[in-house]
BATOR-796855 format. One record per residue: residue number from 0; residue in three letters; x, y, z of N, C-alpha, C, O in turn. Coordinates in steps of 0.05 Angstrom, whole numbers. Example, Ala and Ser with C-alpha at 12.3 -4.5 7.8 and 13.67 -1.06 7.14 Angstrom:
residues 2
0;ALA;264;-114;156;246;-90;156;264;-66;156;285;-66;169
1;SER;257;-45;142;273;-21;143;258;1;157;268;23;161
end
This chain:
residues 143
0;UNK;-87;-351;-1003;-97;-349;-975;-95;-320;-966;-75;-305;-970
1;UNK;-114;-314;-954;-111;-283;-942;-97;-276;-924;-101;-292;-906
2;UNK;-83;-263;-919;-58;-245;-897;-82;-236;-876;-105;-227;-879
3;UNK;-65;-242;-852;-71;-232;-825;-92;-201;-826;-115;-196;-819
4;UNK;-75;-189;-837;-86;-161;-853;-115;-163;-862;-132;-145;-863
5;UNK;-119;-189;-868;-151;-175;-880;-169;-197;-855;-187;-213;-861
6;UNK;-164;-195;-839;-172;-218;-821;-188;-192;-795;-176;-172;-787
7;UNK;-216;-202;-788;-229;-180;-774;-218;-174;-749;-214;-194;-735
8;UNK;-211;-151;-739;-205;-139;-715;-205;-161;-688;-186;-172;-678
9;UNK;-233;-164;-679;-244;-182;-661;-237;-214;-659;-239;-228;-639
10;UNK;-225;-225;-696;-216;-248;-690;-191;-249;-687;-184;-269;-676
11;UNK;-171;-231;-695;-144;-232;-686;-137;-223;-659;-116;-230;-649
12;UNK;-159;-205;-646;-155;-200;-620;-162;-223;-599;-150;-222;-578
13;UNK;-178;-242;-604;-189;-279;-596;-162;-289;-607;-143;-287;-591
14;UNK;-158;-297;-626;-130;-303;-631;-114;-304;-613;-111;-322;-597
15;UNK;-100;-279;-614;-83;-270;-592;-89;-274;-563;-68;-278;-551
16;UNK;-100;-274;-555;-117;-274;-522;-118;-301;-525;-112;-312;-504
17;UNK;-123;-318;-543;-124;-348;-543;-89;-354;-531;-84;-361;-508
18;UNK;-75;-351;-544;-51;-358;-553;-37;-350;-520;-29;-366;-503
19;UNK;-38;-332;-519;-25;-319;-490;-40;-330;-477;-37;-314;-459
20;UNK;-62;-348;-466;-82;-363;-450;-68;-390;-442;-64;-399;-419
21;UNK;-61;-401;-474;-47;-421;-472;-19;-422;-463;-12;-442;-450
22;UNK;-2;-402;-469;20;-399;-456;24;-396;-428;42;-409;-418
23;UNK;11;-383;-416;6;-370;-392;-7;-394;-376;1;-403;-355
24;UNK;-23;-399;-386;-33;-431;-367;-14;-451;-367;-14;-467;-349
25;UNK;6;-451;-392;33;-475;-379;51;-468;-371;66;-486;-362
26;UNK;59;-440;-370;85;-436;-357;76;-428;-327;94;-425;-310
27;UNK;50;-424;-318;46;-417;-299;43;-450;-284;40;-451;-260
28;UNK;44;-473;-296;22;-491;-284;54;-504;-274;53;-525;-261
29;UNK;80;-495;-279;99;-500;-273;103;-486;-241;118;-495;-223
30;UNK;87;-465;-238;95;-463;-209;76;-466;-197;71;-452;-178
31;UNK;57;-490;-204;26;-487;-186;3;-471;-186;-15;-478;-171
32;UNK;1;-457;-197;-14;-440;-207;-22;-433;-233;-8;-428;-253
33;UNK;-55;-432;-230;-68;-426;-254;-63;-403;-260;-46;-390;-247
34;UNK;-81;-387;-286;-87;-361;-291;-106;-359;-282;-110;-344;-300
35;UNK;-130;-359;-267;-144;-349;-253;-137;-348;-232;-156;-340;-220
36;UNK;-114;-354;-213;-105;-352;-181;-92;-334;-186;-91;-315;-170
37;UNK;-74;-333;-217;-49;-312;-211;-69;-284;-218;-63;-261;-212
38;UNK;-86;-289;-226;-108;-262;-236;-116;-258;-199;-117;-234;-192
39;UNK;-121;-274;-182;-132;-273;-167;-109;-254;-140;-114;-234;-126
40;UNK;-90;-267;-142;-72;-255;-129;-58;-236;-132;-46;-225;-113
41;UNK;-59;-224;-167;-46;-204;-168;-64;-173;-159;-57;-151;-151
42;UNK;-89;-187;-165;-109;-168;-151;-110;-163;-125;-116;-140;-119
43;UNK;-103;-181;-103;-93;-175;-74;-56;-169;-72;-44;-169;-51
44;UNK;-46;-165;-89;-22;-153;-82;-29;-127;-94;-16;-111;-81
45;UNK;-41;-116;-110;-46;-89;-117;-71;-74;-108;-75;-50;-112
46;UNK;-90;-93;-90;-109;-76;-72;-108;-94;-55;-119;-113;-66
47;UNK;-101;-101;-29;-111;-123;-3;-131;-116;6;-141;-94;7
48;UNK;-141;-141;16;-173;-150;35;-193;-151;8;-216;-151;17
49;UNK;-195;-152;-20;-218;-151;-29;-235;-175;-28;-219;-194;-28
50;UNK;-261;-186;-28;-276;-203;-25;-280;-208;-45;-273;-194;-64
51;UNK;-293;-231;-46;-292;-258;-71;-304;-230;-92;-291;-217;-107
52;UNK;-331;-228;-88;-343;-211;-108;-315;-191;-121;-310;-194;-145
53;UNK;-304;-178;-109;-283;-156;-119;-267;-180;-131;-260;-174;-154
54;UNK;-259;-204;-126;-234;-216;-141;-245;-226;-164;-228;-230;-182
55;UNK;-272;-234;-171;-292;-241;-188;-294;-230;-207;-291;-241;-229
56;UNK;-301;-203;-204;-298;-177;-218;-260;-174;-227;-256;-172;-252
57;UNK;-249;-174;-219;-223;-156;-229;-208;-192;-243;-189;-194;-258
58;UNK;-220;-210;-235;-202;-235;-251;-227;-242;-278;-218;-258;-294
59;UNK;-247;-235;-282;-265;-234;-310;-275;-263;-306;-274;-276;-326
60;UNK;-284;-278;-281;-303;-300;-272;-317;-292;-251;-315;-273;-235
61;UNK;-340;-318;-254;-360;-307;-238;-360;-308;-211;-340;-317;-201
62;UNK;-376;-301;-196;-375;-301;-173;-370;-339;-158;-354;-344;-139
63;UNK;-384;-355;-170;-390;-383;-167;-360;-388;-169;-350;-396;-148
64;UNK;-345;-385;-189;-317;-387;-205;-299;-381;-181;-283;-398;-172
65;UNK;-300;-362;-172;-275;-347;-149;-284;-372;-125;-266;-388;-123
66;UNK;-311;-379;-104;-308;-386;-87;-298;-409;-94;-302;-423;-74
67;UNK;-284;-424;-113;-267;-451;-122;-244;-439;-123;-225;-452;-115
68;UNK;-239;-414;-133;-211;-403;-136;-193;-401;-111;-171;-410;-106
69;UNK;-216;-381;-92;-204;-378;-69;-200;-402;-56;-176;-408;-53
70;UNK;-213;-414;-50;-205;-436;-21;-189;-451;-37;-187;-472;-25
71;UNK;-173;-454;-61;-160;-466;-68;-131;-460;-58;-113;-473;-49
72;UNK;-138;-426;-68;-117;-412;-62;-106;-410;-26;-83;-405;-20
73;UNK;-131;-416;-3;-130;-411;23;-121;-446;21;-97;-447;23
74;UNK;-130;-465;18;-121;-488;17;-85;-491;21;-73;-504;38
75;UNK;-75;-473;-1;-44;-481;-13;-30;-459;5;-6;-456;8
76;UNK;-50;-446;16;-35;-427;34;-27;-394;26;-19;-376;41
77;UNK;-31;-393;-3;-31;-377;-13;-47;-348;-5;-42;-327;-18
78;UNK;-69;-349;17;-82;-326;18;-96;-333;48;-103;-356;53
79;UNK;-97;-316;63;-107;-322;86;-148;-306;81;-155;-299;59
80;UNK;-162;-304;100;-190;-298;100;-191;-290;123;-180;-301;142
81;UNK;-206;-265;122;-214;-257;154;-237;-235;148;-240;-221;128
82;UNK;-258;-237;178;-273;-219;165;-262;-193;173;-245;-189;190
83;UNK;-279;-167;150;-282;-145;152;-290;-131;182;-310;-137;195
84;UNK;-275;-114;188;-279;-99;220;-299;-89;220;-316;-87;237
85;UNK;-298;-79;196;-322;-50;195;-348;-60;183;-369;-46;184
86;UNK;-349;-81;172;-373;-99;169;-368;-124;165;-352;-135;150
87;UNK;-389;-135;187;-385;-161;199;-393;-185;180;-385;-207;187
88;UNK;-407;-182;160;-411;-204;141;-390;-203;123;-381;-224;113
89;UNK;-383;-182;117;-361;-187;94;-332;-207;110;-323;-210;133
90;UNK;-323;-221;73;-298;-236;89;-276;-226;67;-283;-223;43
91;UNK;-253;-222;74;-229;-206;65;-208;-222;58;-201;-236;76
92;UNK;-197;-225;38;-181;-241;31;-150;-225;26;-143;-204;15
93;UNK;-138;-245;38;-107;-228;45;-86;-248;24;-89;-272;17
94;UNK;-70;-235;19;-44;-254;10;-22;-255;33;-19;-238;51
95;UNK;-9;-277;29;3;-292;56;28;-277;46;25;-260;29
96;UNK;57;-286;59;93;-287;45;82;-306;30;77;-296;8
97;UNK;75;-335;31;83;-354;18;68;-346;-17;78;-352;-39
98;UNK;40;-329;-13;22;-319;-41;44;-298;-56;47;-295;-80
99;UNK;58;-283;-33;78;-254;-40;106;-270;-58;117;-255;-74
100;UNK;115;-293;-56;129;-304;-56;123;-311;-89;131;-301;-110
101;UNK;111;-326;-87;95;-342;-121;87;-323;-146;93;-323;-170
102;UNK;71;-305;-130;70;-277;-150;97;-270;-157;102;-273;-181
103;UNK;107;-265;-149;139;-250;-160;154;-278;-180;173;-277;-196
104;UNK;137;-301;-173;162;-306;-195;139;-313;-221;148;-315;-244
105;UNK;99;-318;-212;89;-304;-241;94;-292;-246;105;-298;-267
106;UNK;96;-265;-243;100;-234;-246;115;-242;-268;105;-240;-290
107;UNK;148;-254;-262;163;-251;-280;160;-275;-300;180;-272;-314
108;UNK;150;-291;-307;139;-308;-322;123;-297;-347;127;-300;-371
109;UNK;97;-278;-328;78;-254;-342;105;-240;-365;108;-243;-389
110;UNK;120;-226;-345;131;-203;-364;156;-221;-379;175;-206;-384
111;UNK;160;-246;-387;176;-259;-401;153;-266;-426;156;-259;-449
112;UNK;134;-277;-419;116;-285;-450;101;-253;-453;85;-253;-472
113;UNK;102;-224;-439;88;-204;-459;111;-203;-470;107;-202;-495
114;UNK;142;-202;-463;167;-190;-470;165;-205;-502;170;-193;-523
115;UNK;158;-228;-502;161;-253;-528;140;-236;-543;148;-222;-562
116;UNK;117;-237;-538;88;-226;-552;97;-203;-571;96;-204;-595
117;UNK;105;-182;-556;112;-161;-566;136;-149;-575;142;-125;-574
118;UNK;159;-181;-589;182;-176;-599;181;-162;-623;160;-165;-634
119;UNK;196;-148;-634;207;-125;-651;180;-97;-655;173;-83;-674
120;UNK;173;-100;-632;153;-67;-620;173;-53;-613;187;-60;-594
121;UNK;178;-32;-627;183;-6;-613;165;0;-587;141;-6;-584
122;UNK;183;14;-567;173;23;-544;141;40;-552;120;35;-540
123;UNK;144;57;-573;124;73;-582;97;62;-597;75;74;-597
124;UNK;104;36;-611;95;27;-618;73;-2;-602;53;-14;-610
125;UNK;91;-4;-577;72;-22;-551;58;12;-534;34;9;-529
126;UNK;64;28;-530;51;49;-521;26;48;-543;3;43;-536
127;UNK;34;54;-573;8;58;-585;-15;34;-593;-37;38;-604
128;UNK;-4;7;-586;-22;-18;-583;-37;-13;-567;-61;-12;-573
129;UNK;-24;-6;-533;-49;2;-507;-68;10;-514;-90;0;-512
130;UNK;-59;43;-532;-80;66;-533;-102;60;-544;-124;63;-534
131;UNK;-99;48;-571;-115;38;-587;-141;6;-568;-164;-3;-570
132;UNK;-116;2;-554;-133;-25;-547;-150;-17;-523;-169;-30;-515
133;UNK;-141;4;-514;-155;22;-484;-181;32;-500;-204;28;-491
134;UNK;-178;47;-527;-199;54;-542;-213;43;-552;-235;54;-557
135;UNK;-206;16;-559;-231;-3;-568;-249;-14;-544;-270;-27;-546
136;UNK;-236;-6;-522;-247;-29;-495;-271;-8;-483;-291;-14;-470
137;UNK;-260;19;-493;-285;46;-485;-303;40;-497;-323;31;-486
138;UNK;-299;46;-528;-328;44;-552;-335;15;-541;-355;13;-555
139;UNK;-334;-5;-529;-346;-20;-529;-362;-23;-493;-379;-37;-482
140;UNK;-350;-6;-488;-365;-8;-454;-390;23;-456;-414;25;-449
141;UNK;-378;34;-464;-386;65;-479;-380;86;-446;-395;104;-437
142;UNK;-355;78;-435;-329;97;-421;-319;124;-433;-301;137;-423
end
């Protein structure tokens, strides 16, 4: 049988993204939350007010996808909605305490299964996974 090693780039990188999908969707589903909410929220704790389209874009679903995400998320309380001051059609999606609250303990959930992912990496050696993986994500956007 062939070693990992001769196995194409693109399917060990599906692999992997599979695997951390699956993890990440059950240890998260322990605190209520999917991976697309915690994608959704971590995006309003690192930019606030963005609108479905912006959370659409930065969580990798569609636009259709987020307006189920969000009111799910406004449902549980997790994110409040209000419109934009400076333009009146847009609507702004905020994270609440109770959204600030849940993130912090994904957060650390997140950085317990990369901490697993990437056991016996040298520091230098998860620096040079990024680089490479930052570089495959250019040649393929052509960034």
């Amino acid at each position: 049988m062939a070693g990992s090693n001769d196995k194409p780039v693109g399917y060990m990188l599906k692999r992997v993204q599979h695997e951390l999908r699956l993890r990440m969707d059950h240890a998260l589903a322990a605190e209520q939350v999917t991976l697309a909410q915690y994608a959704a929220l971590s995006s309003l704790v690192a930019e606030p007010g963005l609108t479905n389209a912006d959370l659409a874009r930065r969580s990798f679903v569609t636009p259709q996808t987020m307006i189920r995400i969000v009111s799910d998320l406004e449902r549980s309380g997790l994110i409040t909605r209000r419109q934009d001051p400076d333009h009146g059609r847009r609507i702004l999606n905020v994270i609440t305490a109770a959204g600030r609250r849940r993130i912090e303990v994904a957060d650390r959930i997140a950085a317990e299964i990369d901490a697993a992912m990437l056991a016996g990496f040298s520091a230098s050696d998860q620096k040079k996974l990024v680089t490479l993986l930052s570089r495959c994500f250019d040649n393929m956007t052509g960034e």
